[in-house]
Backbone as a ProteinNet text record, in pm:
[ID]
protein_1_A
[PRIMARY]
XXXXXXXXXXXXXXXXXXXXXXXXXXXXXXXXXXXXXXXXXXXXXXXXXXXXXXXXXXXXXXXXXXXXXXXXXXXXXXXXXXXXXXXXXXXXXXXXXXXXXXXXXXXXXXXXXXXXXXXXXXXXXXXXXX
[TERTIARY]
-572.6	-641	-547.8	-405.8	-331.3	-346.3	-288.5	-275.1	-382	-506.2	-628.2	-585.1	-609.3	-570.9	-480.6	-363	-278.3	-326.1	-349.1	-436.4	-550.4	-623.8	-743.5	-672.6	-571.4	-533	-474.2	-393.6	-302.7	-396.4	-528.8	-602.6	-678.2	-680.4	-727.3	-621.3	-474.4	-406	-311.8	-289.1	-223.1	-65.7	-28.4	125	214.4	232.6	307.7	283.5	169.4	180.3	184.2	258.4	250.2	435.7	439.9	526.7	647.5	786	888.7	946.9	916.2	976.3	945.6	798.9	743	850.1	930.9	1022.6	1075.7	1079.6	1180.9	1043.5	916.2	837.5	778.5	783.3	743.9	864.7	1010.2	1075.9	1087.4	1077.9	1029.3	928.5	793	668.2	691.4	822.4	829.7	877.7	984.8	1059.9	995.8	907.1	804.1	730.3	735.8	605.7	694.1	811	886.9	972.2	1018	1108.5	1027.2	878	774.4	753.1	753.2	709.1	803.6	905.8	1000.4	968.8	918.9	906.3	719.1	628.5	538.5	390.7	286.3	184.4	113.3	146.3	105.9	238.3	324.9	414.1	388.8	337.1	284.4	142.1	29.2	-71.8	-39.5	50.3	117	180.3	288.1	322.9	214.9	114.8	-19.9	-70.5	-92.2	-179.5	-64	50.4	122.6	83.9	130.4	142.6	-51.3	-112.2	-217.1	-308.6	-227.8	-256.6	-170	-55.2	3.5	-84.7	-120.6	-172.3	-328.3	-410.7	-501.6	-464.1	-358.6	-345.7	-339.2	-241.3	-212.1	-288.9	-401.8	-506.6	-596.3	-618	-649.6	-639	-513.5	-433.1	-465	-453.8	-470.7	-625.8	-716.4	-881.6	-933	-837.7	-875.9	-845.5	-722.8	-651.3	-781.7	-789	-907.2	-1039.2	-1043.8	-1211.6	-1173.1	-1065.5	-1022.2	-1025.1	-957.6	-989.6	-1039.6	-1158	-1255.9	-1129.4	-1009.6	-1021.6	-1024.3	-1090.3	-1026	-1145.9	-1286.1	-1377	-1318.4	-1313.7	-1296.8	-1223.2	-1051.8	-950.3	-990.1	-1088.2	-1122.7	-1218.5	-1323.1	-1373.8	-1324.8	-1223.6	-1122.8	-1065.2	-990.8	-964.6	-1008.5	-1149.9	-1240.5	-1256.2	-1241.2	-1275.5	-1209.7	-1080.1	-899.2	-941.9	-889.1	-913.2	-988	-1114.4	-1208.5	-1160.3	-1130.9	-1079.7	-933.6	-855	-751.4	-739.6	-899.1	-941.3	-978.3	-1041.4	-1113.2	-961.4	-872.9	-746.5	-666.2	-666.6	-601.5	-689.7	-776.6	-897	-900.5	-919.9	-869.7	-745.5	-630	-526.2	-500	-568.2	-543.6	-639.6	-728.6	-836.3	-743.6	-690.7	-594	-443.6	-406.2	-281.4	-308.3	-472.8	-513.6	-484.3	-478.4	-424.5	-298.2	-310.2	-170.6	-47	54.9	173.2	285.8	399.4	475.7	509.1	666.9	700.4	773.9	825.3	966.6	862.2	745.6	663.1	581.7	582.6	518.7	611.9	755.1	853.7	893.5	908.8	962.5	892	718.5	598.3	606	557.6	636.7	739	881.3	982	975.2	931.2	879	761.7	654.2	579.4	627.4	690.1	771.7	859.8	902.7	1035.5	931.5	819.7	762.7	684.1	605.1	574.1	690.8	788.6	922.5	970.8	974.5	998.6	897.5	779.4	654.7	660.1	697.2	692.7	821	934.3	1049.5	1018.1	936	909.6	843.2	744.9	662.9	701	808.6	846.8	948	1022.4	1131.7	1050.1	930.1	830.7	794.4	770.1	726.3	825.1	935.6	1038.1	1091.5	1082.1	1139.8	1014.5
-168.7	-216.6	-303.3	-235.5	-316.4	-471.5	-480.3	-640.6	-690.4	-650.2	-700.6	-755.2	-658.2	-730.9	-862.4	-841	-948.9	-1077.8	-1076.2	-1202.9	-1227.3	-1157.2	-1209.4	-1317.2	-1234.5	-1302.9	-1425.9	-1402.8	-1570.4	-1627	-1660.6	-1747.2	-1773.3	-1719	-1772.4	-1782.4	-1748.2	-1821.5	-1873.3	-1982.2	-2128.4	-2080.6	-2137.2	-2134.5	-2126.4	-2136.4	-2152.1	-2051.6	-2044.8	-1871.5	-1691.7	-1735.8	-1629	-1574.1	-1428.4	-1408.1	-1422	-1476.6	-1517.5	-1382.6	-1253.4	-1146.5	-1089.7	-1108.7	-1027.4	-951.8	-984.3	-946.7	-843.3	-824.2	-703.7	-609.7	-660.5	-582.2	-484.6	-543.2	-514.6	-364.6	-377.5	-316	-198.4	-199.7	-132.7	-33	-64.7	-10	89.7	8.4	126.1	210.2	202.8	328.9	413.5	342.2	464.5	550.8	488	567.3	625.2	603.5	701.5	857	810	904.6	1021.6	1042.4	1142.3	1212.3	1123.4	1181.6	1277.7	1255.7	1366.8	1489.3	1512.7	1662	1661.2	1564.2	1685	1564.4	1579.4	1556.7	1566.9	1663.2	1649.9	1578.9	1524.1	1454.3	1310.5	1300.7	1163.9	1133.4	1217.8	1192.1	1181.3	1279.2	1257.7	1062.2	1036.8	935.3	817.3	831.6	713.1	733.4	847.1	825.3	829.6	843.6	751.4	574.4	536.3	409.2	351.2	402.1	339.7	383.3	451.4	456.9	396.3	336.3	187.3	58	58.8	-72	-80.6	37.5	13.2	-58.9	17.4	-42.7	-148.2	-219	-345.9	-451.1	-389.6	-493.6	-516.2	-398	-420.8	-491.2	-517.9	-619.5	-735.7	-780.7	-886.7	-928.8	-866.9	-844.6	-887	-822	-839.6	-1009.1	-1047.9	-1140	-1244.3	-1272.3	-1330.4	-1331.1	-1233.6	-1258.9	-1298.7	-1253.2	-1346.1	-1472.6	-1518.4	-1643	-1740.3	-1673.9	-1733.9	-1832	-1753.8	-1869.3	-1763.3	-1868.7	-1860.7	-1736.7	-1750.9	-1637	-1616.9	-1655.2	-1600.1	-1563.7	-1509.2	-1403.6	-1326.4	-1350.6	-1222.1	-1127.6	-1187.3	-1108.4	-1061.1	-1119	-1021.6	-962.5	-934.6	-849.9	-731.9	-726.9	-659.8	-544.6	-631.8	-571.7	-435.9	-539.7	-497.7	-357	-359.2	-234	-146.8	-150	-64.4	24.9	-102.5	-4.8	110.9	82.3	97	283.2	228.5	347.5	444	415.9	493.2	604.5	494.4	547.8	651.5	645.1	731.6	867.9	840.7	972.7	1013.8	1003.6	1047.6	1103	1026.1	1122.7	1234.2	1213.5	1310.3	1458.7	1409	1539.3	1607.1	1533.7	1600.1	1632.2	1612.7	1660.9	1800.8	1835.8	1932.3	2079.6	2175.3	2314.1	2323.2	2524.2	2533.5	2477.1	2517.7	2444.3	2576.5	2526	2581.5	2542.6	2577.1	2508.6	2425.2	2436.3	2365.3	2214.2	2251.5	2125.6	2040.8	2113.3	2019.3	1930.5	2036	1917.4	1812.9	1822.3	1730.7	1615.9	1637.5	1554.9	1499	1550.9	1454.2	1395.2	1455.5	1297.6	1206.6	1226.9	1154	1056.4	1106.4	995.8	887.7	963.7	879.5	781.7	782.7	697.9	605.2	623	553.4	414.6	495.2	426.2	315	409.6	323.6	182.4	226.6	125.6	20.6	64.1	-40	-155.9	-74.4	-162.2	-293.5	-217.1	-308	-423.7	-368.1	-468.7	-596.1	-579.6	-627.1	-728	-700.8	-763.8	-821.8	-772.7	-866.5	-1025	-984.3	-1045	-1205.7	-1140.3	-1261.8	-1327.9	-1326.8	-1348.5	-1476.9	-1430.1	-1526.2	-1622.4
1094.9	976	891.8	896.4	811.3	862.1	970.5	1084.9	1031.4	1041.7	1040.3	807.1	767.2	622.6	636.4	699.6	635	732.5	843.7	951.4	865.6	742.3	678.1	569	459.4	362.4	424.5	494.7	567.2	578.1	634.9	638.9	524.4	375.1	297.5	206.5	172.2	135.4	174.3	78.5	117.2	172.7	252.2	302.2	196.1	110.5	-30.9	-93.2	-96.2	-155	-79.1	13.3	121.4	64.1	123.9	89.4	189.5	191	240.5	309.5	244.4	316.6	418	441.4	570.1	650.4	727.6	803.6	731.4	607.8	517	533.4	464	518.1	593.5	690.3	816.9	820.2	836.5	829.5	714.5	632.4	534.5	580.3	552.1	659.9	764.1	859	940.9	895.5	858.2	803.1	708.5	625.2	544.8	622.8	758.6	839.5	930.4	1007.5	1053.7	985.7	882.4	840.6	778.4	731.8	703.2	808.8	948.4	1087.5	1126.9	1091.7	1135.6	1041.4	951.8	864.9	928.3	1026.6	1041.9	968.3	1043.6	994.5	821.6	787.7	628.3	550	587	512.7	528.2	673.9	665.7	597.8	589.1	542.3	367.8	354	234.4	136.8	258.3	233.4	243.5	353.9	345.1	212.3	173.2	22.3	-95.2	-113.5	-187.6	-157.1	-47.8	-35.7	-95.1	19.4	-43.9	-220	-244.4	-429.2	-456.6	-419.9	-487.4	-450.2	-315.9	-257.2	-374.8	-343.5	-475.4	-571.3	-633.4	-831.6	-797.8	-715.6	-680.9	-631.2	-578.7	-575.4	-651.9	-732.6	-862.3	-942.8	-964.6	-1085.7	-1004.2	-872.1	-853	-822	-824.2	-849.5	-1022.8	-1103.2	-1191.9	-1292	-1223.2	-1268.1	-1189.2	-1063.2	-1027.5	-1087.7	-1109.1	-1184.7	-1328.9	-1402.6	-1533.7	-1536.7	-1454	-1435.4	-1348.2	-1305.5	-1180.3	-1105.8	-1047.6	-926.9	-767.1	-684.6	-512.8	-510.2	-533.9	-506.3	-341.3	-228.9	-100.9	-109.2	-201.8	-192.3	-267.2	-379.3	-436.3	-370.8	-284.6	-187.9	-113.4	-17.7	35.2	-15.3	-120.4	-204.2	-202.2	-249.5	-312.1	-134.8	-50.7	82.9	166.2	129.4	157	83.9	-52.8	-145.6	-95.7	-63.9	-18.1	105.7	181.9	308.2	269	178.3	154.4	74.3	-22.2	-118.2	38.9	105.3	232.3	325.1	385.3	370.9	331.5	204.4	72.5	98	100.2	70.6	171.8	297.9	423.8	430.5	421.2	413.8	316.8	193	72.8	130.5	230.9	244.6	403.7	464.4	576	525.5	455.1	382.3	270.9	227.3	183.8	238.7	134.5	222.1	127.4	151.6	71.9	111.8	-50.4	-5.4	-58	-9.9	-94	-208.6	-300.6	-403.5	-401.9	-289.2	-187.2	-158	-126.7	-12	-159.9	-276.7	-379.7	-419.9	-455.7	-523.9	-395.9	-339.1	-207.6	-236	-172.7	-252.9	-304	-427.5	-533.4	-573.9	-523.8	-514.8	-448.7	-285.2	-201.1	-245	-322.7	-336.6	-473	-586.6	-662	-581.5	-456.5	-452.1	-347	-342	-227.6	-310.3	-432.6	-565.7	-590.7	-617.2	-691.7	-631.6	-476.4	-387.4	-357.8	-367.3	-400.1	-473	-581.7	-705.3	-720.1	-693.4	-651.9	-589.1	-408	-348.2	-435.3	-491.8	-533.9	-660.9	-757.3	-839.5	-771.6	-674.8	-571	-529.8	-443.8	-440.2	-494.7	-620.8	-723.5	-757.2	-758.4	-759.4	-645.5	-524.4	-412.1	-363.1
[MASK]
++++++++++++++++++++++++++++++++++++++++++++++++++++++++++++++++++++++++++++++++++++++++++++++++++++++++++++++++++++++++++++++++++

């Protein structure tokens, strides 16, 4: 699904506004999705719904900034698309990561999804940036 998002956006935006890092990306990505795998299925369903409750807000802001100022309706429809699938995602993993925990497996959690957030966000203002 992801592939499928970013092969949609590249074709509706312009070469210039694409981002220069992909490759850090890409790398990044994995390692969010490997290093959970080693502690076990609910750490990864864990880390998907961190990531995709960042990818939400974030398309959000850029959903909303579009319809502020009516431009590029075909990225805001994709947008609007992306998100959806993304919200679908999150909620899936949040309902298979469900079930008790310990106190050990909440705090972990939650630093884990803080530093996953944290690193999001970095990316992202790194981002706008280059």
């Amino acid at each position: 699904a992801e592939k499928a998002h970013l092969e949609a956006i590249e074709r509706v935006l312009p070469l210039h506004r694409r981002s220069k890092l992909l490759p850090c990306w890409r790398a990044a990505g994995w390692l969010i999705g490997a290093l959970p795998s080693l502690f076990g299925a609910v750490a990864v369903y864990n880390t998907i719904d961190a990531v995709e409750s960042f990818v939400d807000k974030h398309y959000q802001e850029q959903i909303d900034y579009l319809e502020h100022t009516s431009q590029c309706e075909a990225l805001l429809t994709l947008l609007k698309t992306c998100q959806a699938d993304e919200i679908s995602h999150r909620n899936e993993a949040r309902h298979l990561a469900s079930g008790p925990r310990t106190r050990v497996e909440l705090v972990v959690t939650a630093v884990w999804t803080w530093v996953v957030g944290a690193g999001s966000k970095a990316a992202v203002s790194i981002a706008r940036v280059i």
